[in-house]
N, C-alpha and C positions, 0 to 999 in steps of 0.2 A: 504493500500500500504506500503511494506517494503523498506526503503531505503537501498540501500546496495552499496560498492564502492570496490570494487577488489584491487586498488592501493595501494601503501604501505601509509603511512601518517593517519592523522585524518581525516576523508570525513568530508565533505562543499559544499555546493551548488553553490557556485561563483566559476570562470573561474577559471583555477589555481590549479595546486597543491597542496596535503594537508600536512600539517607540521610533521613530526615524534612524535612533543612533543610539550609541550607549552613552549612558550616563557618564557626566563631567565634561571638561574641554575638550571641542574637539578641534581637530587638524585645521587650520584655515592656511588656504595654501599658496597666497601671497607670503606668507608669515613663514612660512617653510621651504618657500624658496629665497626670501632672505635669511634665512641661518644657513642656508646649503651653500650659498653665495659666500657666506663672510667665512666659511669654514672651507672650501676651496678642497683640497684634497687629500687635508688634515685630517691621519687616524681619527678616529671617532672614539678614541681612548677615554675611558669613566676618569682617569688622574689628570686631563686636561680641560675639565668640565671648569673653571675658574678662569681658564684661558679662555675660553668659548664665552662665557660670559662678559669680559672685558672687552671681546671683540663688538657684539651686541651695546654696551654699554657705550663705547664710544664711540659708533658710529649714531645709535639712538639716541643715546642723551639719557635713557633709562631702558628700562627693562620692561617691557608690557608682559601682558599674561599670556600674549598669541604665540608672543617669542618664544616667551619660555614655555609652553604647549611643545612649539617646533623644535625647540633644544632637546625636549624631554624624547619626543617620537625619534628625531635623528640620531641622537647617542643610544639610544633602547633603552632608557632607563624613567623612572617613577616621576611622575609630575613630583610626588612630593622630594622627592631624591633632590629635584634640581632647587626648589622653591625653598627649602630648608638650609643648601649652600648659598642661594642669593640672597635671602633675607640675614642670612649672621653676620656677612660684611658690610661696612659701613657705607663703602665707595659703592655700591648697586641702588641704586632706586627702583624698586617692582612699583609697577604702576598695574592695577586692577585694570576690569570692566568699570566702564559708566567712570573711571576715575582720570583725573586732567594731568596730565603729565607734568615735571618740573619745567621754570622756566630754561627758556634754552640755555644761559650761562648762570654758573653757579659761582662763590666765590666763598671759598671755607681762610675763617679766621682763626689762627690758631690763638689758644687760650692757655696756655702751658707756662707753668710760674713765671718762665725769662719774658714771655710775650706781655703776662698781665703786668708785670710789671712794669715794663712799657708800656702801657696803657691799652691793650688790647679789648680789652671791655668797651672803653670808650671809643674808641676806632668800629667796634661794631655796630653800636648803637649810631654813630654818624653816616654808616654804612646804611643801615635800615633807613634811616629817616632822611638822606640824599638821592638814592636810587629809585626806580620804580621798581616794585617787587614782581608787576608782573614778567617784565622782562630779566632783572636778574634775583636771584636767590640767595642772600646770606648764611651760611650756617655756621658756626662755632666748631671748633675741629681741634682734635689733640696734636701734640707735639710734632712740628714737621721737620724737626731735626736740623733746623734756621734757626736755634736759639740766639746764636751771634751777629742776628741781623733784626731783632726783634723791635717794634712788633713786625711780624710775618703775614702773609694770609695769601692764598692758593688763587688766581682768578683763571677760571678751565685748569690747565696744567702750568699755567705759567706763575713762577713764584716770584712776589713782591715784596723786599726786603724796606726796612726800616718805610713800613704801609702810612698814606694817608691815601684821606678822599681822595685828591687832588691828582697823586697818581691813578688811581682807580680807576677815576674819570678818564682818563688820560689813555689808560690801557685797551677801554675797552672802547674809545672813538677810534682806535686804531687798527682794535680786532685784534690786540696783540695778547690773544686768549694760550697761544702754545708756549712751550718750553725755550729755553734758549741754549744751545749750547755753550760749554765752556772749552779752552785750552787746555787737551789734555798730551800726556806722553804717549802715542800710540803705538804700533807693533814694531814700526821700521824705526823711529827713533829709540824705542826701546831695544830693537837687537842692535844697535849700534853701539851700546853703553855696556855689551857682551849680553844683554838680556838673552835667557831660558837657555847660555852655556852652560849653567850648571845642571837643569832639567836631561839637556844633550849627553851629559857626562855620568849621571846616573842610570839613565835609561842604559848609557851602553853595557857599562861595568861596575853599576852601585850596587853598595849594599846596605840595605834600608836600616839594617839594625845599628851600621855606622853612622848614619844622619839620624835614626833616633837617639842616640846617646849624644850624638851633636847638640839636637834640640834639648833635651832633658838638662846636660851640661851648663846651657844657658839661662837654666831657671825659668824659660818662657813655659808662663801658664793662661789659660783660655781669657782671654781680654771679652769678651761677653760679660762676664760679669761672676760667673760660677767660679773662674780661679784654678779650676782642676789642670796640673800638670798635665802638661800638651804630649811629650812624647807618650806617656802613659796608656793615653787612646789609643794607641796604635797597637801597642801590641795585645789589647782586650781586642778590637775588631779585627786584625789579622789571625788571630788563633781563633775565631769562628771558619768555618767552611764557606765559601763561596756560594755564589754571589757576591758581592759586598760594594756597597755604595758611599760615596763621601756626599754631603750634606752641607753647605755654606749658609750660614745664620745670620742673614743680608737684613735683619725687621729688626733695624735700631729703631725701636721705638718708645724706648726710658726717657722720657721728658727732660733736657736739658742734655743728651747724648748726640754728636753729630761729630764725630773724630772718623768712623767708618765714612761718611761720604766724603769726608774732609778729603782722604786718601787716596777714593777709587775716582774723583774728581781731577784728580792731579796725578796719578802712576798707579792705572790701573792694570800694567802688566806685571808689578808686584806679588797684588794680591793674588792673581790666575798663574804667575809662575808659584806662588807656594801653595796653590789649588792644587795643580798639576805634580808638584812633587810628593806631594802628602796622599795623592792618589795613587802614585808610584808602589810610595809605601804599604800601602794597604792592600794595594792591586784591586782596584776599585774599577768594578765594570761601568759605570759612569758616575756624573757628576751634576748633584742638583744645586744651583744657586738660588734660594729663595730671598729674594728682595723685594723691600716696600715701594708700595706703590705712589707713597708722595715724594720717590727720589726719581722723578722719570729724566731727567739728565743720566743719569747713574745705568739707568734700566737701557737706556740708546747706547752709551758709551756700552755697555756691557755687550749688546744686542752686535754690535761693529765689530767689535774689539775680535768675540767669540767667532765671528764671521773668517776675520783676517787669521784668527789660530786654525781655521778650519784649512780654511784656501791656503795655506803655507805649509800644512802639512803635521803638525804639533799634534794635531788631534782627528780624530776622523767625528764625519757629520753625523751628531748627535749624539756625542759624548758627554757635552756640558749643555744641559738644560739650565735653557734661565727660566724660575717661575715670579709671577709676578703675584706681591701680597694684594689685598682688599680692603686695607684701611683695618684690623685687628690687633690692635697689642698684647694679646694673648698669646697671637704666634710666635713670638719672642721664645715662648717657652718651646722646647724643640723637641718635644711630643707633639705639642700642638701643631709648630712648625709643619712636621711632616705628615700629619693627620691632611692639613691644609695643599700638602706638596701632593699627596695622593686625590687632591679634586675635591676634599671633605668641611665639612665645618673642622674649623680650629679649635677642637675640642681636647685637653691634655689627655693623658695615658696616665695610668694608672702604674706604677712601679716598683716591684720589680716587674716583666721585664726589663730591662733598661735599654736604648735604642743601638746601642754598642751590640748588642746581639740581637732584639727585634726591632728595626728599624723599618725604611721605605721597602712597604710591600713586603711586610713582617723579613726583611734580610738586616744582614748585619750591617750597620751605617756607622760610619764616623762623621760626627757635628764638628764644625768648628768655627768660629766665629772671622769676620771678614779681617779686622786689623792681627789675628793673631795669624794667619796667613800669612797675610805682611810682613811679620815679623819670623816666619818660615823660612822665605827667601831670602834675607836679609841673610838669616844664620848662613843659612847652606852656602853664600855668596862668598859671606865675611868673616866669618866664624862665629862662637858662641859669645865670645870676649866682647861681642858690639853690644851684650846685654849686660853678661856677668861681671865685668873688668868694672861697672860703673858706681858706685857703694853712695851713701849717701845717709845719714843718721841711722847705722848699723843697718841700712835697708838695701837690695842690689836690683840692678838693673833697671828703665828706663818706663815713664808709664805718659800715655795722650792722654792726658785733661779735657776735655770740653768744659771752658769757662761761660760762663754767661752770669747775666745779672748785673749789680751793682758796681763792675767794674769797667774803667778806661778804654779797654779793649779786648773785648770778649773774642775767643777762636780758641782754637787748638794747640797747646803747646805741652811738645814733647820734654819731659822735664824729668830729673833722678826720679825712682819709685821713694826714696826718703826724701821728700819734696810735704812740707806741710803748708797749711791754708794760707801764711804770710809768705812762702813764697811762691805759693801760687797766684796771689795777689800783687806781687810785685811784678811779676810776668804777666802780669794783665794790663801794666802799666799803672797800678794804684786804684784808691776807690774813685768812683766821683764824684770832682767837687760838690761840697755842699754832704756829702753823706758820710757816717761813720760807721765804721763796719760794725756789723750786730748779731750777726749768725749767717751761717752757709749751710748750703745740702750736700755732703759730699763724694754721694754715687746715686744719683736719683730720686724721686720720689721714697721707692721703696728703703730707702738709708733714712728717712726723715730728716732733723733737723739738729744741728747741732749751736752752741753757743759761740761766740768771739772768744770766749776766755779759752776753750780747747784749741789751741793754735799752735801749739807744739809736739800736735802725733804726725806722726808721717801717714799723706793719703795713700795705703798701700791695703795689699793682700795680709789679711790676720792682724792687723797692727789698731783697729778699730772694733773690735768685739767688745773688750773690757766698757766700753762708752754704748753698747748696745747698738751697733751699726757697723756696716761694712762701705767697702770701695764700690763695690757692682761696678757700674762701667764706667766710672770716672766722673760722672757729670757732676760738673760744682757749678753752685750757682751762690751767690754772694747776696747775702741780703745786708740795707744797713736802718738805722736808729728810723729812717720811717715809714719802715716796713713793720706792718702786726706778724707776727709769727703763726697769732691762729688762721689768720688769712689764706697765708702759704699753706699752712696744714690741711685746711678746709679743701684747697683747692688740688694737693696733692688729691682728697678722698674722693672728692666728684671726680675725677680721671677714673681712681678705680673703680668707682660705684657704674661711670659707663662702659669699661672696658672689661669688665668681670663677663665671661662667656654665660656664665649661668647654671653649670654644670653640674654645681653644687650648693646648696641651700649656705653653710658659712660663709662664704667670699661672697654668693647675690644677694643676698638678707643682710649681711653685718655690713657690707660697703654701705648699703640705704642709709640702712639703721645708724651708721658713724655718723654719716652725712648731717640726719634730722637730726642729732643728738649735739654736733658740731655744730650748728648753724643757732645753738640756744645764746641766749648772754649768757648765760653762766652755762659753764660744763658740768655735768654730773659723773666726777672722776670715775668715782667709784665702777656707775655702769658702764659705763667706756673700759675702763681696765679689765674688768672682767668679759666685754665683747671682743677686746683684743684677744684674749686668753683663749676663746671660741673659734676665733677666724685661725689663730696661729696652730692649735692642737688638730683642728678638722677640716680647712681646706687642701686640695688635691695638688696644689700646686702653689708654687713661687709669690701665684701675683694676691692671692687671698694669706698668705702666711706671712707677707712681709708688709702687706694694706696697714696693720696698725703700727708700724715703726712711729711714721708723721706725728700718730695720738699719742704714743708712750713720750719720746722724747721733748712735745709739746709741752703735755705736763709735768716730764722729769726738769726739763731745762727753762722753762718761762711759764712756770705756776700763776703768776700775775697776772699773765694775761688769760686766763682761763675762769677765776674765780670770783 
């Protein structure tokens, strides 16, 4: 017996009319021939599903529901699959049915302690209330790694250093919405100064275990923030079985940290020859660079750079992936990182494992951070002695600052690791006029805040525990006599309270909850120290364990202003 049903719809055997289609979104096929269009004849890989996105994203301006319908059907994968990775980054706008799309230029201000302190607040609000909103959009946006030019703020991709209206205006009668390139060292300048002779000289006849004793020699430990002795990695992911992938931790996104672009800005074939050798070492079947996506100078240089290693012969085509971040300061953490580098929400991992043996696409990965690269090649070039030979208040070897704040001349300066806050301040060229130094941060947000009277520990690895804070990545920011300290604190917690993934009820609940608690006139010590106590015992990760540093040290070191 045939069944057959004349009516228009899908036949069913139960009362009722049959449906045209199945339930949810379906196909619309302008919308699917432009994702097939922007995706050209690019694997349809689930780990490039972020890449696919940014493609959409900037050629649209946002992300409608048709696209991402068409994304979802082209890659084979779950509407919610896709809809769940474009909504956790920042940089995606989804735009529903029936809903109006942003306007066509957007313009994010960063708010990040160095910017507010230049007045970034007030720059926004003259931002809103100059512009027509229909035509441009302001938003408020974390740290873009411009501490040193603050205040900062994004218009399209083009960054506007020490911002006013006036530029703004300026910018966008001109349409000067992109990026700008800078002068960098590139492949052939670089092999002329012997660059990737000593990659050439390994590859022939190295022996990795003698460049790791090189490196360990020199005392270089992970510049990221974590500290962990660098040769060390090597031989935990080499003594796993292959596969094995190296992993570049490009998502400076520690508020007040800008030393890594400082770098790859100026001699990016540094950091890609101690990419390369480190890959060496490991025997690393390829190579992911995961970088943020407010450093698109960095992301073109990189994009070129990797081109010219390709076409010269150093590397074959598609060795070194570049991925590009979404605006998440989560991914900093390098669980999450690589959760992200696989196409996913930047969701951390749970530990043990540890990524040293399940790493990208559960293999064994080696992480390591962009300036400690840097400092890879340097050794293999120069020897260890360019680190170890250097001493400095019982302290050795050589550490990048990212200054910012209340001083003369904020940038990057490479200075002894026994280098304390006065002379770090003297290398900033002093305070400014008119202010006197009152407290510093002296590795981030997550370091909190210390007083002017601690002015004599060296900013180093281990040398700041006893004060209850650490280096993490160097970033110091100078606050002086008329700056509130609860302010800075405040504003360290609204960073984490929006940059918390969510993953876990201590770090998404206690960032709030510090938040409304911090924002009272009077603090209620008590409740706060014991919410600290909650965030640090039971979040999954880094950025919910160290969120209350800010509060501890606020009311350890400036009670007055709390009470």
């Amino acid at each position: 017996m045939v069944l057959t049903d004349d009516r228009k719809g899908i036949w069913k055997s139960a009362p009722g009319k049959g449906r045209k289609t199945p339930k949810g979104r379906q196909v619309i096929d302008t919308a699917l021939h432009d994702v097939q269009q922007l995706l050209a004849d690019t694997p349809r890989h689930s780990d490039l599903l972020i890449e696919f996105l940014h493609l959409i994203q900037d050629k649209c301006g946002h992300l409608s529901a048709a696209h991402l319908r068409a994304l979802a059907e082209e890659m084979r994968l779950s509407q919610t699959e896709v809809f769940e990775v474009a909504s956790f980054y920042a940089h995606f706008d989804i735009v529903k049915e029936n809903e109006a799309p942003p306007p066509s230029l957007t313009i994010r201000v960063c708010d990040s302690l160095s910017c507010e302190l230049a007045g970034a607040e007030r720059l926004k609000k003259t931002l809103e209330e100059g512009l027509d909103p229909s035509a441009v959009r302001v938003l408020r946006a974390p740290c873009m790694g411009r501490c040193d030019t603050a205040p900062t703020l994004e218009i399209g991709h083009n960054h506007i250093d020490h911002a006013t209206l006036q530029k703004v205006e300026e910018a966008i009668q001109r349409n000067d919405t992109h990026f700008h390139m800078v002068d960098y060292e590139n492949l052939a300048n670089y092999e002329k100064k012997e660059g990737y002779s000593e990659l050439k000289s390994l590859r022939l006849n190295g022996n990795w275990e003698e460049v790791q004793e090189k490196v360990s020699s020199s005392g270089l430990r992970g510049l990221g923030g974590a500290g962990f002795p660098t040769g060390k990695k090597w031989g935990f992911v080499r003594a796993a079985p292959g596969p094995r992938y190296l992993a570049v931790n490009g998502d400076e996104g520690e508020p007040g940290t800008f030393k890594d672009r400082y770098y790859l800005e100026r001699k990016p074939h540094l950091f890609l020859e101690g990419m390369l050798i480190a890959a060496w070492a490991i025997e690393a079947s390829r190579c992911y660079i995961y970088m943020r996506d407010e450093y698109p100078v960095v992301l073109e240089i990189l994009r070129r750079e990797i081109k010219n290693l390709e076409n010269s012969g150093y590397v074959e085509k598609g060795y070194i992936e570049l991925r590009r971040g979404a605006g998440a300061y989560i991914c900093g953490e390098e669980s999450a990182m690589i959760e992200s580098i696989e196409g996913k929400r930047g969701l951390p991992r749970h530990r043990p494992p540890y990524v040293a043996q399940v790493g990208i696409f559960n293999r064994p990965t080696l992480v390591h951070n962009v300036e400690t690269l840097h400092w890879i090649a340097r050794i293999c070039r120069e020897g260890p002695d360019i680190l170890s030979s250097v001493e400095k208040n019982g302290r050795k070897g050589l550490r990048s600052y990212s200054v910012s704040g209340r001083v003369k001349k904020p940038g990057v300066y490479l200075l002894p690791a026994g280098s304390t806050i006065k002379d770090i301040i003297v290398a900033s060229g002093g305070m400014l006029e008119g202010h006197v130094f009152k407290a510093y941060q002296p590795g981030g947000p997550s370091s909190g805040i210390l007083p002017a009277e601690i002015d004599s520990v060296p900013l180093d690895f281990d040398t700041l525990q006893p004060f209850d804070t650490f280096i993490g990545s160097a970033a110091v920011v100078v606050l002086s006599h008329l700056d509130k300290i609860r302010d800075a604190a405040l504003n360290m917690l609204r960073f984490f309270e929006d940059e918390s993934c969510g993953q876990c009820t201590p770090c998404r609940t206690g960032c709030g909850k510090a938040v409304q608690l911090m924002e009272m006139d009077n603090w209620d010590k008590k409740l706060l120290m014991d919410l600290c106590t909650v965030m640090e015992d039971a979040s999954i990760c880094g950025l919910g364990q160290a969120a209350p540093n800010p509060i501890r040290s606020t009311i350890k070191y400036f009670p007055d202003e709390v009470s």
